[in-house]
Gaussian input, Z-matrix of N, CA and C with variables (Angstrom, degrees):
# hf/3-21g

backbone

0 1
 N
 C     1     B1
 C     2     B2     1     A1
 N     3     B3     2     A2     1     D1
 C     4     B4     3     A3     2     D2
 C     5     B5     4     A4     3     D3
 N     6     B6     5     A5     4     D4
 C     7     B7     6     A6     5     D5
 C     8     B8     7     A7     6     D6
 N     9     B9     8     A8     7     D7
 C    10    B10     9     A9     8     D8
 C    11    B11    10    A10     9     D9
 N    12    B12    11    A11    10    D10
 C    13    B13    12    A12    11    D11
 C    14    B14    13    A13    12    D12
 N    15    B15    14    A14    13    D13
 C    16    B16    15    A15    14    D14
 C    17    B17    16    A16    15    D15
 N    18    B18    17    A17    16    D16
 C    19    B19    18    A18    17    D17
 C    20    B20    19    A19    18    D18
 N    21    B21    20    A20    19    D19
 C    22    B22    21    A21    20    D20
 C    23    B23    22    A22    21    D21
 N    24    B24    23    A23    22    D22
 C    25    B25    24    A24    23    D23
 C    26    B26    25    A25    24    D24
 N    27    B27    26    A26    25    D25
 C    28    B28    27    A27    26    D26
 C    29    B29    28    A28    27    D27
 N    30    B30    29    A29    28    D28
 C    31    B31    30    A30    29    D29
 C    32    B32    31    A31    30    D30
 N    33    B33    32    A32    31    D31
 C    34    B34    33    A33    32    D32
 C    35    B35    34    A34    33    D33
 N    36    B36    35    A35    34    D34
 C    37    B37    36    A36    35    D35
 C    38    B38    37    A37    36    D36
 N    39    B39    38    A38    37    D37
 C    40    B40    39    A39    38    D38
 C    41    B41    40    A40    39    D39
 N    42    B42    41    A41    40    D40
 C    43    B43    42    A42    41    D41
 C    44    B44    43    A43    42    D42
 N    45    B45    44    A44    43    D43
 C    46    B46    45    A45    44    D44
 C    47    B47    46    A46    45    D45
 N    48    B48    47    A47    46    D46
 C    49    B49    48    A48    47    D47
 C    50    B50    49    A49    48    D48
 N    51    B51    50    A50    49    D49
 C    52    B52    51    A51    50    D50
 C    53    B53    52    A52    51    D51
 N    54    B54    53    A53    52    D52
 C    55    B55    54    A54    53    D53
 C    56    B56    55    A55    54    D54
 N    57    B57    56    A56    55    D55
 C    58    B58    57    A57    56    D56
 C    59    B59    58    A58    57    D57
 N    60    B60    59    A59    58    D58
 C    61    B61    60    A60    59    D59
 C    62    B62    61    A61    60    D60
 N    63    B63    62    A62    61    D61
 C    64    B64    63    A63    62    D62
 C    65    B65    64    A64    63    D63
 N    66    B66    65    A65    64    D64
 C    67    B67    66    A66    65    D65
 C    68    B68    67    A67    66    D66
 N    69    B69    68    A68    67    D67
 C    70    B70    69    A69    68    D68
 C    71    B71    70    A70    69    D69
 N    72    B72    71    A71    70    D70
 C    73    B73    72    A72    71    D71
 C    74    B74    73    A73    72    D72
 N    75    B75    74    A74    73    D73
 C    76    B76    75    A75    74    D74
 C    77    B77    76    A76    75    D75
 N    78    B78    77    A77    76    D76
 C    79    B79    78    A78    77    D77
 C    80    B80    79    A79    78    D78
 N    81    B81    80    A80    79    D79
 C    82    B82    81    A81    80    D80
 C    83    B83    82    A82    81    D81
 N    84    B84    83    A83    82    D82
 C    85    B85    84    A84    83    D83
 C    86    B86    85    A85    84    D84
 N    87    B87    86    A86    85    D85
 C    88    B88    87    A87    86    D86
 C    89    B89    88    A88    87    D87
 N    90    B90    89    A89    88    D88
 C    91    B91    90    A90    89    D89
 C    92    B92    91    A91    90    D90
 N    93    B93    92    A92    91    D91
 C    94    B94    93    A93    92    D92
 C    95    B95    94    A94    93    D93
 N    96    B96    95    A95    94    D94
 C    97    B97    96    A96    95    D95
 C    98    B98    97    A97    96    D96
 N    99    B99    98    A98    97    D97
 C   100   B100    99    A99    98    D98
 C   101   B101   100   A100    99    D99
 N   102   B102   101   A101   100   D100
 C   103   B103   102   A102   101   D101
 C   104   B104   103   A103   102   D102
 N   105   B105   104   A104   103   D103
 C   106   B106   105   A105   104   D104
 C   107   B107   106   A106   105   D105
 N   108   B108   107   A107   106   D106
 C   109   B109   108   A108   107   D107
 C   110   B110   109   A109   108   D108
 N   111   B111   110   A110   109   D109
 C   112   B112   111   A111   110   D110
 C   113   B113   112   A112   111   D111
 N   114   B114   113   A113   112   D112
 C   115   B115   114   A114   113   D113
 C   116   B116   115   A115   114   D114
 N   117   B117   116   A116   115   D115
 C   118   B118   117   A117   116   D116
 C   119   B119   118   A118   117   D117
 N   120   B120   119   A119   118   D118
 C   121   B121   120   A120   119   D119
 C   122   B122   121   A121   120   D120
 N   123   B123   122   A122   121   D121
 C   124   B124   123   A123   122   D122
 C   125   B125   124   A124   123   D123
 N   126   B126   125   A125   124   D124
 C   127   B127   126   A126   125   D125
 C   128   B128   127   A127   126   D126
 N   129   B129   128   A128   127   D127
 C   130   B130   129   A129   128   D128
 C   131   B131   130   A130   129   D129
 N   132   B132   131   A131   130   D130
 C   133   B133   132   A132   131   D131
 C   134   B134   133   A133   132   D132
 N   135   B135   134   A134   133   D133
 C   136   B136   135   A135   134   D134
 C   137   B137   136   A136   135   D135
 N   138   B138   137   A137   136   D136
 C   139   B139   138   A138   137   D137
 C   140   B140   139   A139   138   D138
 N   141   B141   140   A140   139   D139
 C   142   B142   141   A141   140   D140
 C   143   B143   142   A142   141   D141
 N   144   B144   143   A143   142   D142
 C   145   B145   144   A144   143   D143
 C   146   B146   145   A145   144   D144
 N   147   B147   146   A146   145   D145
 C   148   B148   147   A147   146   D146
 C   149   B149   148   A148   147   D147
 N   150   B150   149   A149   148   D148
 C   151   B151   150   A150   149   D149
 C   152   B152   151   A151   150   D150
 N   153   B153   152   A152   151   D151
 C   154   B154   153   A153   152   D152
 C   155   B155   154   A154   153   D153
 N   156   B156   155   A155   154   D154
 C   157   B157   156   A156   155   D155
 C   158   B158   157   A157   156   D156
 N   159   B159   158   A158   157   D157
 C   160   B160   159   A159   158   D158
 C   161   B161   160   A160   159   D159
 N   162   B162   161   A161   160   D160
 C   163   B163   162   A162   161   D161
 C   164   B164   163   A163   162   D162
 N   165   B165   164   A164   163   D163
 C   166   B166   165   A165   164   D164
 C   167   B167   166   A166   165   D165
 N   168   B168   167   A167   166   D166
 C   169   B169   168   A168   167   D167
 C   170   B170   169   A169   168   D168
 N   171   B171   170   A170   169   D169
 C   172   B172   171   A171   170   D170
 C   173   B173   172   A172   171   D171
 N   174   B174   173   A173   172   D172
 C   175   B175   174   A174   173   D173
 C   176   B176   175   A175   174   D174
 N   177   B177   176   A176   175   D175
 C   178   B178   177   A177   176   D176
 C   179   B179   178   A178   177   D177
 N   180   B180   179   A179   178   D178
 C   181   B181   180   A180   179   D179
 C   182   B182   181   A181   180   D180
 N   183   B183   182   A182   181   D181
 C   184   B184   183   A183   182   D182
 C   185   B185   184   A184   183   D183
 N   186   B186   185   A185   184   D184
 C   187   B187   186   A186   185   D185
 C   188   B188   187   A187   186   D186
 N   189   B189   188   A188   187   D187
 C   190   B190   189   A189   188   D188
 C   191   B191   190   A190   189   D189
 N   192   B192   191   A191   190   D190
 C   193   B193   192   A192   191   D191
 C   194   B194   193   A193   192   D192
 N   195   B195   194   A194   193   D193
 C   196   B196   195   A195   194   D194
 C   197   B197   196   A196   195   D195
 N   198   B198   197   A197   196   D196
 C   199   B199   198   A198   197   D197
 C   200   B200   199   A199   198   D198
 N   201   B201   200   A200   199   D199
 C   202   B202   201   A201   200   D200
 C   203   B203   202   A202   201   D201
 N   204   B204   203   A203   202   D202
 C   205   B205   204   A204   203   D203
 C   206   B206   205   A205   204   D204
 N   207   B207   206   A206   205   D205
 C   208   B208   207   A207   206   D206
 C   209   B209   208   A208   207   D207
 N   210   B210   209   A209   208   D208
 C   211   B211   210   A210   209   D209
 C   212   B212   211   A211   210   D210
 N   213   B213   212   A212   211   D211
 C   214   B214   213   A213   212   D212
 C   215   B215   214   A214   213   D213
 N   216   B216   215   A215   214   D214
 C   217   B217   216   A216   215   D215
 C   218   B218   217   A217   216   D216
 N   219   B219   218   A218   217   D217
 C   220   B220   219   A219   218   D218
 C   221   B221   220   A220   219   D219
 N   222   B222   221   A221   220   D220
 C   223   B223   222   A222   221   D221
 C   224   B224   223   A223   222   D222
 N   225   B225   224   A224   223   D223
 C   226   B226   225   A225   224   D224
 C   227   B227   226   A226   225   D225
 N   228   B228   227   A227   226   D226
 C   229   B229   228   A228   227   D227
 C   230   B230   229   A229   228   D228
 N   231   B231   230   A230   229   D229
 C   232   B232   231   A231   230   D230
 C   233   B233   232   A232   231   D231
 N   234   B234   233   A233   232   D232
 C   235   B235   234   A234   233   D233
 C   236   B236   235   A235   234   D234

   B1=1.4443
   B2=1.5280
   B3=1.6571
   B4=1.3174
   B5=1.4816
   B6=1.6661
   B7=1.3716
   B8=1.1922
   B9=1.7498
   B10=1.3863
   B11=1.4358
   B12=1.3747
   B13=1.7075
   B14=1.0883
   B15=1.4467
   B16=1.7701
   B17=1.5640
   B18=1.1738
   B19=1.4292
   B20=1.3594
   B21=1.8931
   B22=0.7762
   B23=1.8409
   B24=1.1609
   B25=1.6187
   B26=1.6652
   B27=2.0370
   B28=1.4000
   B29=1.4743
   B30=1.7331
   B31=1.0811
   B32=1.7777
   B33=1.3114
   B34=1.9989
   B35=1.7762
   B36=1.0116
   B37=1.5925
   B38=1.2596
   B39=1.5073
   B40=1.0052
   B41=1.8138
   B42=1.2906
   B43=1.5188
   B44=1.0800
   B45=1.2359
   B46=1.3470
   B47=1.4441
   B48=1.3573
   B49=1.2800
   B50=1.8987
   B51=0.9671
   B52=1.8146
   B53=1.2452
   B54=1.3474
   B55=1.3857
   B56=2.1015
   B57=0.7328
   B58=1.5672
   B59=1.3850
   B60=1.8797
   B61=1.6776
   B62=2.0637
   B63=1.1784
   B64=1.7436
   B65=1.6722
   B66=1.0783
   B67=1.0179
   B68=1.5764
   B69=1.9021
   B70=1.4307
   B71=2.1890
   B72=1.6836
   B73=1.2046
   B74=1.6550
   B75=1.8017
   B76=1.4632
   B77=1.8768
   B78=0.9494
   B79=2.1648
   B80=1.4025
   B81=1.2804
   B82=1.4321
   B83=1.8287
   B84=1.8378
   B85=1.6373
   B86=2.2803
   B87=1.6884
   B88=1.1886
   B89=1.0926
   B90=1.2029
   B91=1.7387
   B92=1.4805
   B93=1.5501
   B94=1.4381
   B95=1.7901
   B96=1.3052
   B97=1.8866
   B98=1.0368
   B99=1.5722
   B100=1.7669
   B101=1.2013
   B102=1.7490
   B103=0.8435
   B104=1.8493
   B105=1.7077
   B106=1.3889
   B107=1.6543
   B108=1.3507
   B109=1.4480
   B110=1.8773
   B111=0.8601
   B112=1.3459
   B113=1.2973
   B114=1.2643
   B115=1.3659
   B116=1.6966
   B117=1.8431
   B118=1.4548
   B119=1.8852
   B120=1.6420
   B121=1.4090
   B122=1.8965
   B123=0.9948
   B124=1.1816
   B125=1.4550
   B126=1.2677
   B127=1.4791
   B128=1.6537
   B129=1.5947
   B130=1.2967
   B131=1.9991
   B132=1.3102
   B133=1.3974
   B134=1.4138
   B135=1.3908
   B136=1.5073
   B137=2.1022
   B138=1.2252
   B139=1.3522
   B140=0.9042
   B141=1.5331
   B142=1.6509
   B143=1.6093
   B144=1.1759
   B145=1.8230
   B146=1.6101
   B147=1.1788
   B148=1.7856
   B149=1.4205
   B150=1.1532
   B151=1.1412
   B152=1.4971
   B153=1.8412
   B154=1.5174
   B155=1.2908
   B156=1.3965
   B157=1.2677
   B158=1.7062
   B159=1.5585
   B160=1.5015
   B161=1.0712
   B162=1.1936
   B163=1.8914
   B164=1.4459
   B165=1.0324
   B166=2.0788
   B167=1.5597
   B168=1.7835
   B169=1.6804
   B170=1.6721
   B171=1.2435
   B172=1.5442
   B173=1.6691
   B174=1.1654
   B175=1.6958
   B176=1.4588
   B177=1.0686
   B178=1.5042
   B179=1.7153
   B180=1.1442
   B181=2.0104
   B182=1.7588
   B183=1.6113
   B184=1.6125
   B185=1.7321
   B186=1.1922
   B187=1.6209
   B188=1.7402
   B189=1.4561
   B190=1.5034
   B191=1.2744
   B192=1.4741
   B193=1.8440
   B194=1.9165
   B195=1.2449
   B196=1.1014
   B197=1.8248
   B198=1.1002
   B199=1.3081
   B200=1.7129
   B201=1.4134
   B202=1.5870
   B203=1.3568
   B204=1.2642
   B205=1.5750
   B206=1.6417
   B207=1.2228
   B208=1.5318
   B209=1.8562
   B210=1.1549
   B211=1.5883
   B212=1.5054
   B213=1.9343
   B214=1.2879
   B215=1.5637
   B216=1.5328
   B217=1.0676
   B218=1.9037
   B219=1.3838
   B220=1.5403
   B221=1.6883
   B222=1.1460
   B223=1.6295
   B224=1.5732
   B225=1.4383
   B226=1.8658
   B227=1.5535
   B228=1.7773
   B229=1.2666
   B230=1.6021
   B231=1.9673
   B232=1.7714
   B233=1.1262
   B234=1.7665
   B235=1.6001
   B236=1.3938
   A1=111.33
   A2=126.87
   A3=98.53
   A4=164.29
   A5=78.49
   A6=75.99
   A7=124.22
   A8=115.10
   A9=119.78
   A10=119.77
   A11=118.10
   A12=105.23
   A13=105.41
   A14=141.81
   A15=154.33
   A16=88.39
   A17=120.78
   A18=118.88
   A19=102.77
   A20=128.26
   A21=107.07
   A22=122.68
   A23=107.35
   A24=125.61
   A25=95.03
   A26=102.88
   A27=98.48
   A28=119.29
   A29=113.41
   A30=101.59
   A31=124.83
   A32=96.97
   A33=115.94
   A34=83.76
   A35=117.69
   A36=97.16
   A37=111.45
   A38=116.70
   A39=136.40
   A40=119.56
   A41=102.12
   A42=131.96
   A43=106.61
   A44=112.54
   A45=118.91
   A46=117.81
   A47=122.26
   A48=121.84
   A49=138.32
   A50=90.39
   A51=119.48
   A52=93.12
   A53=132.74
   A54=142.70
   A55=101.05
   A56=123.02
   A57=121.41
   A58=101.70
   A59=101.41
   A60=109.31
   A61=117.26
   A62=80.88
   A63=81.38
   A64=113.00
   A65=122.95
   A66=117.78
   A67=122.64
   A68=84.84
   A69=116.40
   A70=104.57
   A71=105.07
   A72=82.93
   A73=122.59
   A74=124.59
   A75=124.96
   A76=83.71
   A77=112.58
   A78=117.86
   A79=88.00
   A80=110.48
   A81=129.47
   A82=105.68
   A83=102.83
   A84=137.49
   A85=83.29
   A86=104.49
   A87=84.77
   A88=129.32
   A89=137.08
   A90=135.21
   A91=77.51
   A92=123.69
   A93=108.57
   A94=128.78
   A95=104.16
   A96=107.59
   A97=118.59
   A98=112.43
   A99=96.64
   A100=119.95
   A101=157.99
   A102=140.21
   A103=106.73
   A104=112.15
   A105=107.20
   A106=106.50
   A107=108.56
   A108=116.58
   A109=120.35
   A110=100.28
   A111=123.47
   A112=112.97
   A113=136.87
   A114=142.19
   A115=111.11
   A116=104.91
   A117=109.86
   A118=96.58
   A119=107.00
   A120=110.98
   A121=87.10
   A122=139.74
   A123=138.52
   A124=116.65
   A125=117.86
   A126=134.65
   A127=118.81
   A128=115.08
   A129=107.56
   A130=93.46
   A131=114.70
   A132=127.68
   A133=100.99
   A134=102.92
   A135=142.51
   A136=104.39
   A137=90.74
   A138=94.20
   A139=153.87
   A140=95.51
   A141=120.57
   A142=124.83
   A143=104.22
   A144=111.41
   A145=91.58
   A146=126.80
   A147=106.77
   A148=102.43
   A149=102.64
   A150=148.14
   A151=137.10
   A152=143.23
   A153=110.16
   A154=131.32
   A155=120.45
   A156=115.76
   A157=119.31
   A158=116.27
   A159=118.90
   A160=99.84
   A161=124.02
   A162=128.57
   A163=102.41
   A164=120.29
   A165=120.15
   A166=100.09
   A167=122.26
   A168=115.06
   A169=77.95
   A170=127.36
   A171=116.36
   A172=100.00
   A173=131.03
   A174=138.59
   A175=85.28
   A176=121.16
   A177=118.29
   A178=107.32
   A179=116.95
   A180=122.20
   A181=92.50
   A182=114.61
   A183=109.68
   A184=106.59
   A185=110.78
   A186=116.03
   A187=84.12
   A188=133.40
   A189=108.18
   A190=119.02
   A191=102.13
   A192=126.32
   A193=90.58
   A194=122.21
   A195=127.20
   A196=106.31
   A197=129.24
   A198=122.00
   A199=100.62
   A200=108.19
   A201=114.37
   A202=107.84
   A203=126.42
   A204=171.43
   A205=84.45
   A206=122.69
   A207=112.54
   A208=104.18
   A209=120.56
   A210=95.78
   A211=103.05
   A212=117.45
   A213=111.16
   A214=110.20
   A215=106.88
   A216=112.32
   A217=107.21
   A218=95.70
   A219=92.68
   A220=107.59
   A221=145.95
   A222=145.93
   A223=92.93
   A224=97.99
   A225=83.42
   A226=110.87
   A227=123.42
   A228=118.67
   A229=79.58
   A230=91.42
   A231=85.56
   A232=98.01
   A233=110.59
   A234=115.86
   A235=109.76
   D1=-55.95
   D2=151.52
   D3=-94.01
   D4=48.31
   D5=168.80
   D6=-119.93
   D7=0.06
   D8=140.21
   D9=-73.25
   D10=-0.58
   D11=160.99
   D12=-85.97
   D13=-39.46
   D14=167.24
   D15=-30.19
   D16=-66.24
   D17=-145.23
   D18=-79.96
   D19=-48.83
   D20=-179.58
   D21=-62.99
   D22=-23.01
   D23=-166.64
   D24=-51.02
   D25=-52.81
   D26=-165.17
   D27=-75.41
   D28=-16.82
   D29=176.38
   D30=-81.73
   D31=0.64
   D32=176.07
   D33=-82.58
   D34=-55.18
   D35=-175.42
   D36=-38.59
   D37=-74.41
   D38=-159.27
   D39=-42.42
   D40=-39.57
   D41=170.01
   D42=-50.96
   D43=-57.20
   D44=-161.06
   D45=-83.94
   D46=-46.45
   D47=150.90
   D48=-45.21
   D49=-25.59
   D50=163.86
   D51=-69.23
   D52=-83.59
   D53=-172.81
   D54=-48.33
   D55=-33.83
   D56=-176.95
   D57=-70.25
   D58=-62.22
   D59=179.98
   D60=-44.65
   D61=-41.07
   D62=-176.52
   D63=-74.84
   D64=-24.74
   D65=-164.51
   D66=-146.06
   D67=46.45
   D68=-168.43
   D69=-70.35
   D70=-42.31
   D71=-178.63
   D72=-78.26
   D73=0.61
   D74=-176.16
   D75=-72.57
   D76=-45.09
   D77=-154.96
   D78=-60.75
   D79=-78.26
   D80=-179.25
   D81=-1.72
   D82=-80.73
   D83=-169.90
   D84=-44.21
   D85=-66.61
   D86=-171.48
   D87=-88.68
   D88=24.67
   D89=163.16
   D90=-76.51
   D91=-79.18
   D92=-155.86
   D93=-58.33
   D94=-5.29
   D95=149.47
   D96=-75.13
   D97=-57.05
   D98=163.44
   D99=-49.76
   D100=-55.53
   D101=-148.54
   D102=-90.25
   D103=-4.14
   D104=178.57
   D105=-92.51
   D106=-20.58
   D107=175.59
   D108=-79.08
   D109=-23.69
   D110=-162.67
   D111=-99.93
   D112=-18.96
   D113=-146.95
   D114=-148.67
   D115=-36.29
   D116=-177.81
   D117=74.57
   D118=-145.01
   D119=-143.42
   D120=-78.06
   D121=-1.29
   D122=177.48
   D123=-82.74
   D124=-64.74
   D125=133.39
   D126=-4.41
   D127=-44.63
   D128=-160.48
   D129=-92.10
   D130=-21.97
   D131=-170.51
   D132=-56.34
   D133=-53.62
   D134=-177.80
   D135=-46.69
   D136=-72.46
   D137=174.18
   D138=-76.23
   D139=-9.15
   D140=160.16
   D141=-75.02
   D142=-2.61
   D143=174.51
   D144=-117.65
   D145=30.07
   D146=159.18
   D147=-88.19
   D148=151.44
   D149=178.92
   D150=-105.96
   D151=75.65
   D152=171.35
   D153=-32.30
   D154=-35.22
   D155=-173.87
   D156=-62.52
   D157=-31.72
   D158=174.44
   D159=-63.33
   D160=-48.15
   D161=-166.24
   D162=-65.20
   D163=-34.77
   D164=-176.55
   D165=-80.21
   D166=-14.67
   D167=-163.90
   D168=-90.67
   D169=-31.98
   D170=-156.19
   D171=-99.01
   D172=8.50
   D173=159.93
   D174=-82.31
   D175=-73.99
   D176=-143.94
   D177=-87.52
   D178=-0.13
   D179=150.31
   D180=-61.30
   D181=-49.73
   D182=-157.60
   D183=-68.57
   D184=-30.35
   D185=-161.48
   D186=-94.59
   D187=-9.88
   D188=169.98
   D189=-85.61
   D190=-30.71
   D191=178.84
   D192=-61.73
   D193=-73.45
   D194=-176.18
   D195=-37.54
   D196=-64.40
   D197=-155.81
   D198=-73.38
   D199=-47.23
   D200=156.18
   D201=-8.38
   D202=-89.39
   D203=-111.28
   D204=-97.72
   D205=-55.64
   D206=-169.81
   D207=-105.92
   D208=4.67
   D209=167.84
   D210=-90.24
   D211=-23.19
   D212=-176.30
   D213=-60.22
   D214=-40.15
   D215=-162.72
   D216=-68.29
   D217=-34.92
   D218=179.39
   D219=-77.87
   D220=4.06
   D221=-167.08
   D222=-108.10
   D223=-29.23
   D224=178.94
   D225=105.45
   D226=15.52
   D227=-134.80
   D228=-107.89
   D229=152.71
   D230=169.65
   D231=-107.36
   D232=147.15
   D233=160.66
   D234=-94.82

């Protein structure tokens, strides 16, 4: 049983990090509204060093964790 939760788990990573990577500059624009709305002149310090490129390194941490997550699960491995 978990190792169809392993598998499904890694392929929600995987999804989801795909989904981050693609559509790193919409996330990107709104973390830094949230953090200019949310925070005031601290917030704006904050949001002025975002970056797509951090937002595409933290999709593709999820789609490595994810693919991770289901070859262990498919080899049979215990953690």
């Amino acid at each position: 049983m978990e190792t169809v939760f392993g598998i499904i788990a890694g392929c929600v990573a995987i999804l989801v990090g795909l989904a981050v990577i693609l559509n790193r500059k919409s996330f990107s624009k709104f973390t830094a509204d949230a953090q200019r709305s949310t925070f005031g002149k601290a917030g704006e310090k904050v949001a002025n060093r975002a970056n797509p490129g951090w937002t595409a390194a933290v999709g593709t941490v999820f789609v490595l964790i994810g693919a991770t997550l289901v070859v262990l699960m498919i080899t049979g491995v215990e953690i």
